[in-house]
N, CA, C and O atoms as a printed pandas DataFrame, in Angstrom:
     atom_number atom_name residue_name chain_id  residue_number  x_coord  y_coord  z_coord
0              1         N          UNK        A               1    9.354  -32.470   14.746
1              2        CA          UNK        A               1    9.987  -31.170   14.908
2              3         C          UNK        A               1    9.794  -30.306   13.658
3              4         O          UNK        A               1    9.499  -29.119   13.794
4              5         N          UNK        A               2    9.930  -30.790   12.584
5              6        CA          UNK        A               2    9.602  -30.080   11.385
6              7         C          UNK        A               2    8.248  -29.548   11.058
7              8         O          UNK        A               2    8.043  -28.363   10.796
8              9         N          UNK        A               3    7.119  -30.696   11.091
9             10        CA          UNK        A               3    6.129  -30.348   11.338
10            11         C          UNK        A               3    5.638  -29.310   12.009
11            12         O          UNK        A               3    4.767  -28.551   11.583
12            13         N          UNK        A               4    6.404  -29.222   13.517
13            14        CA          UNK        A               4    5.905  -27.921   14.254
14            15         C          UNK        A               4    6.426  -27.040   13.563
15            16         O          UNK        A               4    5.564  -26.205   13.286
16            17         N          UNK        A               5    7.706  -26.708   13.002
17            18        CA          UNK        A               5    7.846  -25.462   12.487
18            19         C          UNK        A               5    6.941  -24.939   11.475
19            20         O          UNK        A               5    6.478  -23.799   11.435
20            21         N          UNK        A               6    6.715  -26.004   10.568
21            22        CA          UNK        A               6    5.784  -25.484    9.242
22            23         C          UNK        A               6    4.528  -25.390    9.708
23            24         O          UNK        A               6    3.709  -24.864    8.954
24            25         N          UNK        A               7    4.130  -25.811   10.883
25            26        CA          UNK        A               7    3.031  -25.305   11.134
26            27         C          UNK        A               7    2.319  -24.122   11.943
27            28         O          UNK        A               7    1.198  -23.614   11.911
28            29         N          UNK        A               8    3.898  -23.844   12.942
29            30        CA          UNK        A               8    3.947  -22.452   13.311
30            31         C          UNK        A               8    4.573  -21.406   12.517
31            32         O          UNK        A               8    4.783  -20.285   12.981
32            33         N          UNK        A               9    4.933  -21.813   11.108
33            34        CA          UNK        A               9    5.187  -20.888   10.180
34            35         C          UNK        A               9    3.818  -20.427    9.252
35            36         O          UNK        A               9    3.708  -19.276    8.830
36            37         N          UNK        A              10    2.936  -21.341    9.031
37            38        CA          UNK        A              10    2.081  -20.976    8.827
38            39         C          UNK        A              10    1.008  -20.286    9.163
39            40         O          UNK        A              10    0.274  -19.663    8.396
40            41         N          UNK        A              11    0.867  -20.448   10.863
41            42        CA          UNK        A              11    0.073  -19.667   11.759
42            43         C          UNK        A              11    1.172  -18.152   11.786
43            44         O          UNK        A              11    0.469  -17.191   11.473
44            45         N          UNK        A              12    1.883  -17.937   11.921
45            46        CA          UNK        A              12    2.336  -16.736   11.616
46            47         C          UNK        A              12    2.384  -16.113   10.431
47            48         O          UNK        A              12    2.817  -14.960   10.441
48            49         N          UNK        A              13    2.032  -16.608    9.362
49            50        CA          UNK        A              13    1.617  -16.078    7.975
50            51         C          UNK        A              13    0.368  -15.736    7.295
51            52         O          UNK        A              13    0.045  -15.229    6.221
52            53         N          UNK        A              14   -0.301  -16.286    8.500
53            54        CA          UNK        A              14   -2.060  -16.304    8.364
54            55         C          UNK        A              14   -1.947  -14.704    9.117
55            56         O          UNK        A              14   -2.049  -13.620    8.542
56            57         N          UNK        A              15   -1.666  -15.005   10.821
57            58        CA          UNK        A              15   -1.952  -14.101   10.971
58            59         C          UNK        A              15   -1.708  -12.487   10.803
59            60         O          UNK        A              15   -2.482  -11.535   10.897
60            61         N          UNK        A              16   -0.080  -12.595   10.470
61            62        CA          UNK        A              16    0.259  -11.070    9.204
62            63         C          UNK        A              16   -0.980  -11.184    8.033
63            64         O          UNK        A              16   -1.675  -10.173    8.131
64            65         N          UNK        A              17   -1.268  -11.706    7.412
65            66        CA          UNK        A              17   -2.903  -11.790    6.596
66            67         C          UNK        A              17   -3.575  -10.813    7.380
67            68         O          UNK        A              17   -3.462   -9.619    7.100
68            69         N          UNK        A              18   -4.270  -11.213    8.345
69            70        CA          UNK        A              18   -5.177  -11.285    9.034
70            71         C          UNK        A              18   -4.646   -9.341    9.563
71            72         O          UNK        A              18   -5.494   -8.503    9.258
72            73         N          UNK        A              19   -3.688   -8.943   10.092
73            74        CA          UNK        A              19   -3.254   -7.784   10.463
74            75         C          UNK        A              19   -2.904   -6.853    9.156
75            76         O          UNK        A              19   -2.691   -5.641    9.209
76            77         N          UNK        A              20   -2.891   -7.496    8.216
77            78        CA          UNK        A              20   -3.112   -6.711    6.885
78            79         C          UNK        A              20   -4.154   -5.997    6.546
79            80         O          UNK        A              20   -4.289   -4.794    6.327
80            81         N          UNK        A              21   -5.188   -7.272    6.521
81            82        CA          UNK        A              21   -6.293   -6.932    5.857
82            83         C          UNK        A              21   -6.857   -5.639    7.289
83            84         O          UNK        A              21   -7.454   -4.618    6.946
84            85         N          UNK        A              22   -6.630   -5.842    8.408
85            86        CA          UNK        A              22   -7.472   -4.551    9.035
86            87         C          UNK        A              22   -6.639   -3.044    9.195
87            88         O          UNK        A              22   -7.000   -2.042    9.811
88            89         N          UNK        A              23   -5.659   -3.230    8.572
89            90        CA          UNK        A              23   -5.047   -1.777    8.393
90            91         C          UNK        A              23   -5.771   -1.068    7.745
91            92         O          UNK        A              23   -6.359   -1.399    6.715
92            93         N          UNK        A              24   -5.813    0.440    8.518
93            94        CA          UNK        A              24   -6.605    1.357    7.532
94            95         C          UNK        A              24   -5.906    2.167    6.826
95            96         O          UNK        A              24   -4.698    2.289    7.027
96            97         N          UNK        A              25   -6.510    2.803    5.949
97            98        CA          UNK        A              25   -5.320    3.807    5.124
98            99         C          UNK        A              25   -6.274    5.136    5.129
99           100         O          UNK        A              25   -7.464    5.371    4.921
100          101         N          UNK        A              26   -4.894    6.008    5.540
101          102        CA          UNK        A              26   -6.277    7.354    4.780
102          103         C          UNK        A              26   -5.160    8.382    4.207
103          104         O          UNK        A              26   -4.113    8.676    4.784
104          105         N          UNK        A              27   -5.586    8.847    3.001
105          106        CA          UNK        A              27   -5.231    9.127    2.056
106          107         C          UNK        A              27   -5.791   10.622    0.917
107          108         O          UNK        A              27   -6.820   11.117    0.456
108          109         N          UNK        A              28   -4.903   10.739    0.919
109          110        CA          UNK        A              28   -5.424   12.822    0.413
110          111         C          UNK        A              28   -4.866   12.730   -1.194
111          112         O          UNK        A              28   -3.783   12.301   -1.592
112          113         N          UNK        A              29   -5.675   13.127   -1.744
113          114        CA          UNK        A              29   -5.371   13.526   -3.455
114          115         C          UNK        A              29   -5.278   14.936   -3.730
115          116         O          UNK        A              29   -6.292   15.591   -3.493
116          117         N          UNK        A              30   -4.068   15.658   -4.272
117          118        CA          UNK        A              30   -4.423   17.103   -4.120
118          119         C          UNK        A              30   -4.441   17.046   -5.744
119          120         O          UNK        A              30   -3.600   16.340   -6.301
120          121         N          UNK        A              31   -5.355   17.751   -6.487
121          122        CA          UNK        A              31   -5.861   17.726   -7.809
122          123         C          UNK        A              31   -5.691   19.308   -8.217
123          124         O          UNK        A              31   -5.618   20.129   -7.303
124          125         N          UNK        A              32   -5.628   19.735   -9.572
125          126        CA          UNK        A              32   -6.065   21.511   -9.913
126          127         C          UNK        A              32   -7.033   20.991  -10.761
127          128         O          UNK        A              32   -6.777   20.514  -11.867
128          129         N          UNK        A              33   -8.319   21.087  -10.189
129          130        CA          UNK        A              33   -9.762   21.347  -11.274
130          131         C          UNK        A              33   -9.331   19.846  -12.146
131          132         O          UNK        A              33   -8.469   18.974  -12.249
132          133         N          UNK        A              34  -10.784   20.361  -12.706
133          134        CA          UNK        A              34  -10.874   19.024  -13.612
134          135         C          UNK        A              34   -9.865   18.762  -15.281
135          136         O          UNK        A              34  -10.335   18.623  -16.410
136          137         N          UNK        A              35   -8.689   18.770  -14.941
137          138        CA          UNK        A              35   -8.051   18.791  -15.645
138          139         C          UNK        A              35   -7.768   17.402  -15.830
139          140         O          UNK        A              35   -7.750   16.638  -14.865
140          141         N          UNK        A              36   -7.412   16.781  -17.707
141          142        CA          UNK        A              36   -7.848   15.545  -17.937
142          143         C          UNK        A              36   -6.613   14.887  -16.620
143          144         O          UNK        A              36   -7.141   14.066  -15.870
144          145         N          UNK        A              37   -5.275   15.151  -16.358
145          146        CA          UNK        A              37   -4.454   14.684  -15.599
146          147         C          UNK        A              37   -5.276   14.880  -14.456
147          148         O          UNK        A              37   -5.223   13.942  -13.661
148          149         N          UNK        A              38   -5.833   15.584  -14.222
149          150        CA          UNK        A              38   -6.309   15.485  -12.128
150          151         C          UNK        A              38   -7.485   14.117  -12.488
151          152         O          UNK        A              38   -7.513   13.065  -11.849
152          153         N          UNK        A              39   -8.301   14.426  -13.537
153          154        CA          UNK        A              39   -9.239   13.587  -13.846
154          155         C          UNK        A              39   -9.017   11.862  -13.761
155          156         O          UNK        A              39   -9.782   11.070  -13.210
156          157         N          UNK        A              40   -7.399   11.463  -14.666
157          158        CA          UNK        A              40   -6.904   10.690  -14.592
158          159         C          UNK        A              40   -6.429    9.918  -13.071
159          160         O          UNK        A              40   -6.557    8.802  -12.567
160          161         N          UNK        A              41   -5.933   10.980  -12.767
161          162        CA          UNK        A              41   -5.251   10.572  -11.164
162          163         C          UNK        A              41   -6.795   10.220  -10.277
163          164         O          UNK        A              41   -6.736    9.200   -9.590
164          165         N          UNK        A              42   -7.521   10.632  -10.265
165          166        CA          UNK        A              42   -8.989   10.640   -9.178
166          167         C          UNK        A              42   -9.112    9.204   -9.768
167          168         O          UNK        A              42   -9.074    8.178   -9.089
168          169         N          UNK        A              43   -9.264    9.261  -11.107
169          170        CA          UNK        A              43   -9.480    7.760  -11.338
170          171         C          UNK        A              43   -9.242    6.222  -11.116
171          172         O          UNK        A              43   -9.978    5.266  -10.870
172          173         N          UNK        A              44   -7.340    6.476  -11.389
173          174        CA          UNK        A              44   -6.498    5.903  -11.197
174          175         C          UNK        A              44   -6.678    5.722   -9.703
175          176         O          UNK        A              44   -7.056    4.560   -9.552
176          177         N          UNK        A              45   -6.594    6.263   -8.656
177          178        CA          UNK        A              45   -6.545    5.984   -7.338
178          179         C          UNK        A              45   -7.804    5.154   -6.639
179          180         O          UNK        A              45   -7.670    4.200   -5.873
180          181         N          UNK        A              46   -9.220    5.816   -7.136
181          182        CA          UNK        A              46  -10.252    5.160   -6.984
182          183         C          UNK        A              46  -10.297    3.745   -7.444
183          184         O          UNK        A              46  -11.174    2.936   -7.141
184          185         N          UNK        A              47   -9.492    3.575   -8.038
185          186        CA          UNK        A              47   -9.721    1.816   -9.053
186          187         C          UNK        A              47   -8.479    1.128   -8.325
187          188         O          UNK        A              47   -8.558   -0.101   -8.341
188          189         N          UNK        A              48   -7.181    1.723   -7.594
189          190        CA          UNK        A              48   -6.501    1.248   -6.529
190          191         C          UNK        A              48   -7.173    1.176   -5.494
191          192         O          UNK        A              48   -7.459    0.016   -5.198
192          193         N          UNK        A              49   -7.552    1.956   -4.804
193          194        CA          UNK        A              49   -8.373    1.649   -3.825
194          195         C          UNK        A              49   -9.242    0.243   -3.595
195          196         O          UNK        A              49   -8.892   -0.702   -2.888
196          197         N          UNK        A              50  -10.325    0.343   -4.287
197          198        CA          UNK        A              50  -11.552   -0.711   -4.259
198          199         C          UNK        A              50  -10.746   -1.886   -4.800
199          200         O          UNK        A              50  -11.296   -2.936   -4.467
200          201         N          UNK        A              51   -9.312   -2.145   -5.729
201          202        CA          UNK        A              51   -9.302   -3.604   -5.448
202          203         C          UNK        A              51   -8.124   -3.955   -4.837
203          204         O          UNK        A              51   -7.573   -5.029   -5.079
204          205         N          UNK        A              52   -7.563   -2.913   -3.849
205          206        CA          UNK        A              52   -6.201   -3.101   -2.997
206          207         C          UNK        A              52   -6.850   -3.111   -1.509
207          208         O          UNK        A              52   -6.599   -3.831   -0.543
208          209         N          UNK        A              53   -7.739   -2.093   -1.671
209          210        CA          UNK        A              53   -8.189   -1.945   -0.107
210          211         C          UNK        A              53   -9.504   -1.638    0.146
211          212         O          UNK        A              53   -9.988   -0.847    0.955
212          213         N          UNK        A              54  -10.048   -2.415   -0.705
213          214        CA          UNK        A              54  -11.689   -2.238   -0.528
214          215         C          UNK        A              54  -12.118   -1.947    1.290
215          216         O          UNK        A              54  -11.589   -2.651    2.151
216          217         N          UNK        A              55  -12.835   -1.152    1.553
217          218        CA          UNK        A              55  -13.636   -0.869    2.662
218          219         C          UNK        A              55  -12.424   -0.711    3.466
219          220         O          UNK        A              55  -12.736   -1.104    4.590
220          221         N          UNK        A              56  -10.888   -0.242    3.467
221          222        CA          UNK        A              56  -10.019   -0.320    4.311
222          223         C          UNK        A              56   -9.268    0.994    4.471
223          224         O          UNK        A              56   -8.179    1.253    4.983
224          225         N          UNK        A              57  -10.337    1.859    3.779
225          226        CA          UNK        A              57   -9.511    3.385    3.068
226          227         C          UNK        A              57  -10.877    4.561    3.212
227          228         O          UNK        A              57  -12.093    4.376    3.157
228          229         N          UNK        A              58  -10.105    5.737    3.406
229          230        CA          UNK        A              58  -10.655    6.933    3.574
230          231         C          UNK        A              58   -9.693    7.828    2.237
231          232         O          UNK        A              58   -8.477    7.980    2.116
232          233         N          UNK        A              59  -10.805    8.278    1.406
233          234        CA          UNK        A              59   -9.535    9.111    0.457
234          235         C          UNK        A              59  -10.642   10.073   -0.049
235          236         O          UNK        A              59  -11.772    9.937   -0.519
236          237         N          UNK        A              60   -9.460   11.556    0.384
237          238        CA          UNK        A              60  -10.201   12.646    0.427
238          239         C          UNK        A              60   -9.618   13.603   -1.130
239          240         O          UNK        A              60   -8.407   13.783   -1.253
240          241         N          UNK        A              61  -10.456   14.070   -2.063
241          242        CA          UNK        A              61   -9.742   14.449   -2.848
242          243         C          UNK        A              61   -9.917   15.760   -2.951
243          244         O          UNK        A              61  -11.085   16.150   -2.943
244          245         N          UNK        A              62   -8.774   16.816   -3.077
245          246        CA          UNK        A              62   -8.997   18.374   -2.815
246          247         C          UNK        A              62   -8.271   18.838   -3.749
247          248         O          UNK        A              62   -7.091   18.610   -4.017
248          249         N          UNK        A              63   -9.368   19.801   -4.458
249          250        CA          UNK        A              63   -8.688   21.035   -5.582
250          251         C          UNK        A              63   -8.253   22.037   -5.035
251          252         O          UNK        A              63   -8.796   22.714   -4.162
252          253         N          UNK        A              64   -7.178   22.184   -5.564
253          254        CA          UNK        A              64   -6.097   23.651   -5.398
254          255         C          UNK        A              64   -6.718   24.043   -5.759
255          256         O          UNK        A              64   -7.127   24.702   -4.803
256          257         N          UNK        A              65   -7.556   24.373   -6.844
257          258        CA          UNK        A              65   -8.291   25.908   -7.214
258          259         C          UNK        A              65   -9.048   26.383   -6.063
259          260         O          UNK        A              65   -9.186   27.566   -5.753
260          261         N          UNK        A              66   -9.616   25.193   -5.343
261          262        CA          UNK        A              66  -10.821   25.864   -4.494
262          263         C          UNK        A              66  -10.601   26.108   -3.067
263          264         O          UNK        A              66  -11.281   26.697   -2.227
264          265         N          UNK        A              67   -9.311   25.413   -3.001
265          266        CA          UNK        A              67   -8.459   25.071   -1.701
266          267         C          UNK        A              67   -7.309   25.411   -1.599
267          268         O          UNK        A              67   -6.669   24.452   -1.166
268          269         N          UNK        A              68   -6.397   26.658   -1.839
269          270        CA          UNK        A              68   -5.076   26.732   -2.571
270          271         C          UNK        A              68   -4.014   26.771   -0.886
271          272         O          UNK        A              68   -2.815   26.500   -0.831
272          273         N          UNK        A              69   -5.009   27.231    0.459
273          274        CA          UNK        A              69   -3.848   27.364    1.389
274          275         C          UNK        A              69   -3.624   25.920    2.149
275          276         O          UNK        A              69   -3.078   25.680    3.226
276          277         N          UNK        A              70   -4.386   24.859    0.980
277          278        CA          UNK        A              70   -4.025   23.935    1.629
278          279         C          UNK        A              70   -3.016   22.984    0.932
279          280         O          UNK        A              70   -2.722   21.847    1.301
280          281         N          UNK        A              71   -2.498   23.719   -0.237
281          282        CA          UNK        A              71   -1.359   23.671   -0.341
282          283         C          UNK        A              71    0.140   23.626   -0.025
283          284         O          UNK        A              71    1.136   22.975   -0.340
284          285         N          UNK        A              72   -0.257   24.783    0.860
285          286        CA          UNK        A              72    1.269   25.289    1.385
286          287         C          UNK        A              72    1.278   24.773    2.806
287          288         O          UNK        A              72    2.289   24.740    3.507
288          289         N          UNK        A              73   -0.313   24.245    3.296
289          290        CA          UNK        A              73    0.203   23.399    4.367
290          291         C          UNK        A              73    0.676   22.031    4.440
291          292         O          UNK        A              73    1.285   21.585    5.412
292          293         N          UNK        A              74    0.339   21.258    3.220
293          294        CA          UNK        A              74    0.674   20.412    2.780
294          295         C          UNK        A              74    2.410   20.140    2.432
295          296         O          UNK        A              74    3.352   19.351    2.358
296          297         N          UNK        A              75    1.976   21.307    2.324
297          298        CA          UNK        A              75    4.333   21.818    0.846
298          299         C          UNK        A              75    3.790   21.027   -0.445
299          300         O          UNK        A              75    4.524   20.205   -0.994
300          301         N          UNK        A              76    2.429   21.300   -0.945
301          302        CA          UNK        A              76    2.693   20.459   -2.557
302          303         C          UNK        A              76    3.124   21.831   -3.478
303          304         O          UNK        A              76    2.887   23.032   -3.606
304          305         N          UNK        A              77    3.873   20.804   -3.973
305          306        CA          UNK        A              77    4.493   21.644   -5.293
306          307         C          UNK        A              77    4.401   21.347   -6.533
307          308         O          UNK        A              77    5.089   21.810   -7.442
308          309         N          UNK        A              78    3.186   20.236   -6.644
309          310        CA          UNK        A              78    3.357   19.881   -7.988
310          311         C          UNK        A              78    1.715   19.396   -7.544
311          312         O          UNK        A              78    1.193   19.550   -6.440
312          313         N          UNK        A              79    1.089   18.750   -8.808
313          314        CA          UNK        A              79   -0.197   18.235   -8.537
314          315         C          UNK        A              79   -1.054   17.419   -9.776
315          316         O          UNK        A              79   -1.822   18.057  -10.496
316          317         N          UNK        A              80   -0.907   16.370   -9.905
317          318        CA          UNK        A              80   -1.670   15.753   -8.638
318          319         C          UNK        A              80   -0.953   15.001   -7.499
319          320         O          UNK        A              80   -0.090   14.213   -7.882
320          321         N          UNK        A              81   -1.122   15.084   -6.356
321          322        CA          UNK        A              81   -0.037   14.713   -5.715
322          323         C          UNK        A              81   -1.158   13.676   -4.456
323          324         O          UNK        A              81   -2.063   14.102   -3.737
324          325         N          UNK        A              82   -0.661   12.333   -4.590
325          326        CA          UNK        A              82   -1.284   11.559   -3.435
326          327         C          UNK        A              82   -0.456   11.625   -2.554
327          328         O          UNK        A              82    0.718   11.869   -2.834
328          329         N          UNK        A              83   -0.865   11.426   -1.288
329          330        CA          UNK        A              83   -0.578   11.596   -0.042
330          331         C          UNK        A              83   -1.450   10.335    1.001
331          332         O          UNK        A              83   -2.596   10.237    1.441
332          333         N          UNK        A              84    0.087    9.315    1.099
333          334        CA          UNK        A              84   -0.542    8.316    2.230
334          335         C          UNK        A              84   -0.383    8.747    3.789
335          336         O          UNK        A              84    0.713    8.400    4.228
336          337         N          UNK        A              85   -1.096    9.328    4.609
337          338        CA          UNK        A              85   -0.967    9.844    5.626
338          339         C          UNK        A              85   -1.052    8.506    6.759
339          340         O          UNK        A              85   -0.303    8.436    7.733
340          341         N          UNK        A              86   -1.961    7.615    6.477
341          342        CA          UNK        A              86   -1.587    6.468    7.577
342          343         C          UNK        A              86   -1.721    5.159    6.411
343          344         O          UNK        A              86   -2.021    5.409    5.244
344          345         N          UNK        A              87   -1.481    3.867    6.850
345          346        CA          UNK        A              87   -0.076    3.700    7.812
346          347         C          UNK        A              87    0.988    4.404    7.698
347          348         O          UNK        A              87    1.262    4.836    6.579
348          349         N          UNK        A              88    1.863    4.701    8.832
349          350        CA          UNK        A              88    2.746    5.287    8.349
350          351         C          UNK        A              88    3.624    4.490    8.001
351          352         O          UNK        A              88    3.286    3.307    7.994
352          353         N          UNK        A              89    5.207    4.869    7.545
353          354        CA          UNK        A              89    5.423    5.725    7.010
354          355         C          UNK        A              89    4.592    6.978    6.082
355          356         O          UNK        A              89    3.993    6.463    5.138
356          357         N          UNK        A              90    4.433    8.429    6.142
357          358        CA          UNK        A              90    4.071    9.097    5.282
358          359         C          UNK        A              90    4.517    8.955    4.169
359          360         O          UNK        A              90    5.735    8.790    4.227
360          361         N          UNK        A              91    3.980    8.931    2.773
361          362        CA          UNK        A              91    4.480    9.201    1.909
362          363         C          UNK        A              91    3.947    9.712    0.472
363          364         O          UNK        A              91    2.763    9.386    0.391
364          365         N          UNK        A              92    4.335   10.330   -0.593
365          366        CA          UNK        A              92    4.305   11.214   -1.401
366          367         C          UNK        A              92    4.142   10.818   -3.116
367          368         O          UNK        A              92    5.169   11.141   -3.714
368          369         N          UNK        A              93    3.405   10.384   -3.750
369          370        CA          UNK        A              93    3.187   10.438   -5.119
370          371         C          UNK        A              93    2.770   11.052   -5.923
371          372         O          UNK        A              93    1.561   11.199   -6.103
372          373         N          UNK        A              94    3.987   11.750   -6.853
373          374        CA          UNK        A              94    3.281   12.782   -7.806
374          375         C          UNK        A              94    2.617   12.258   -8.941
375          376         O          UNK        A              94    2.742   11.036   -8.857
376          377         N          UNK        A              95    1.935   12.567  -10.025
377          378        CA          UNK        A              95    1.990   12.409  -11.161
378          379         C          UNK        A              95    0.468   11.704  -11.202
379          380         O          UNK        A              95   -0.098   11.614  -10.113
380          381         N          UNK        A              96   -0.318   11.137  -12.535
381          382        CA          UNK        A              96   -1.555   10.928  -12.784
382          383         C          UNK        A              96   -1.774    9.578  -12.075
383          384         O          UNK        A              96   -2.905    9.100  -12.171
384          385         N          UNK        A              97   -0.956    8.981  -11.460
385          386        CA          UNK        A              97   -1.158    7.407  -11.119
386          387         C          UNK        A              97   -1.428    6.191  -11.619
387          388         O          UNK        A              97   -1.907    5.154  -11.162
388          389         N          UNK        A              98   -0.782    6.747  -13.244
389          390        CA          UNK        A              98   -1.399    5.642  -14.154
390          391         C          UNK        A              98    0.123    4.503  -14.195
391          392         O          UNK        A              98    0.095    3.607  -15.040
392          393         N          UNK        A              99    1.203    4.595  -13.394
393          394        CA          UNK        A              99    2.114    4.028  -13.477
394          395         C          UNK        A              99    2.116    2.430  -11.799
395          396         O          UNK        A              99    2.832    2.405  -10.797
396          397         N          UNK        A             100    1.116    1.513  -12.201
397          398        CA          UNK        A             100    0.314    0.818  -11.129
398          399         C          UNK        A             100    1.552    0.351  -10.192
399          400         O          UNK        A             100    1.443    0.609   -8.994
400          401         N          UNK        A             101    2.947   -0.444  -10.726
401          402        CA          UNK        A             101    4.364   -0.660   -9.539
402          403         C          UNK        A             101    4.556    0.542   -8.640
403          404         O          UNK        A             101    4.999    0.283   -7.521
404          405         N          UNK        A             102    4.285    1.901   -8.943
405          406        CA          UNK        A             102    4.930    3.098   -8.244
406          407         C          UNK        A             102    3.963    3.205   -7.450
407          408         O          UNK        A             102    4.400    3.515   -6.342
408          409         N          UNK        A             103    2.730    3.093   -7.456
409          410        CA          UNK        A             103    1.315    3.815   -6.785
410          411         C          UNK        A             103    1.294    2.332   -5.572
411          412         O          UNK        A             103    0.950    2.526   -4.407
412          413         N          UNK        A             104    1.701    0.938   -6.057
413          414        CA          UNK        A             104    1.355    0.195   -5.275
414          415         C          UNK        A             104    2.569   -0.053   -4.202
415          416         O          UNK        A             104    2.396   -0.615   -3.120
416          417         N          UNK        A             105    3.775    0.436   -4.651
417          418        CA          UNK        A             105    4.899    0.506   -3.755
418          419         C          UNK        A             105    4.520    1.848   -2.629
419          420         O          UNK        A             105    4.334    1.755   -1.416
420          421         N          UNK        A             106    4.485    3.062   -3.470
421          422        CA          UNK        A             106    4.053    4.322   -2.386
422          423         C          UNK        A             106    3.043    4.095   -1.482
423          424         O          UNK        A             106    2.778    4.883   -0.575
424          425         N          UNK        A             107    2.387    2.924   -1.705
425          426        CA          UNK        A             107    1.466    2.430   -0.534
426          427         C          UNK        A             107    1.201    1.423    0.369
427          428         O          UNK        A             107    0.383    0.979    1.174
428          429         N          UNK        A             108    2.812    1.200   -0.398
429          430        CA          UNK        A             108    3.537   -0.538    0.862
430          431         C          UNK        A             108    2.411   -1.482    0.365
431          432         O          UNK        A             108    2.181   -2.387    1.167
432          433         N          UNK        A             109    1.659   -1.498   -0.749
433          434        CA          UNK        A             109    1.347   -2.401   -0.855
434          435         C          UNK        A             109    1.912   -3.760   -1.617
435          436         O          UNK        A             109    1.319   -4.829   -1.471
436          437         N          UNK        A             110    2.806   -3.675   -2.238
437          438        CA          UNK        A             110    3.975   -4.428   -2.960
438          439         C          UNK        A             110    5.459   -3.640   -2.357
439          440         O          UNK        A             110    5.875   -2.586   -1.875
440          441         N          UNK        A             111    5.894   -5.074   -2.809
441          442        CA          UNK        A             111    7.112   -4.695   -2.293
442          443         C          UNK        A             111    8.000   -3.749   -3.740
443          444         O          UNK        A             111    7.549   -4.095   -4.832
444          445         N          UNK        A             112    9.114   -2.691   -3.820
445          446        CA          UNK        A             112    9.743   -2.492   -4.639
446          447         C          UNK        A             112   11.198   -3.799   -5.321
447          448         O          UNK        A             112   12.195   -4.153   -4.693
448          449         N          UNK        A             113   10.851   -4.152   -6.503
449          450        CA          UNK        A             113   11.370   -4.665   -6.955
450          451         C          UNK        A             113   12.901   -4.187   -7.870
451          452         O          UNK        A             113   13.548   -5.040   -8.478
């Protein structure tokens, strides 16, 4: 009896694995120009990406200078501002992304501690 449990506990832990790894994410960076902070944040996110979700992500990065009404469709008010649009929950990170617990929580990828 024990046996079966730990072993249907384990097949249910594989397969949340398994439904992990094919979640996709897609994901918007709103930046102003190459400023060393937008610079930072493009960075910072690109180097989350490839070793959180290699090949599992779409991330689009857009300057307010060159793009400003897509601002206000957005509502950003600050910038650089990531934006996890799927999975959902939506959700919202300001700042350069150099703070790795906040960037990996805003993306459900760790849990908040």
């Amino acid at each position: 009896m024990l046996t079966e449990r730990v072993t249907d506990s384990t097949h249910q832990f594989e397969q949340s694995l398994i439904r992990l790894s094919e979640i996709h994410y897609v994901l918007r960076l709103y930046v102003t120009g190459t400023t060393p902070q937008s610079l930072r944040a493009i960075m910072n996110v690109k180097k989350f990406c490839e070793e959180y979700l290699k090949g599992r992500y779409e991330l689009e990065v857009i300057d307010l200078y060159q793009q400003p009404q897509l601002a206000q469709g957005e509502q950003i008010i600050a910038a650089p501002t990531l934006i996890k649009k799927l999975p959902l929950p939506l959700r919202r990170i300001i700042g350069d992304m150099s703070k790795s617990e906040r960037v990996l929580v805003g993306l459900d990828l760790q849990k908040k501690i």
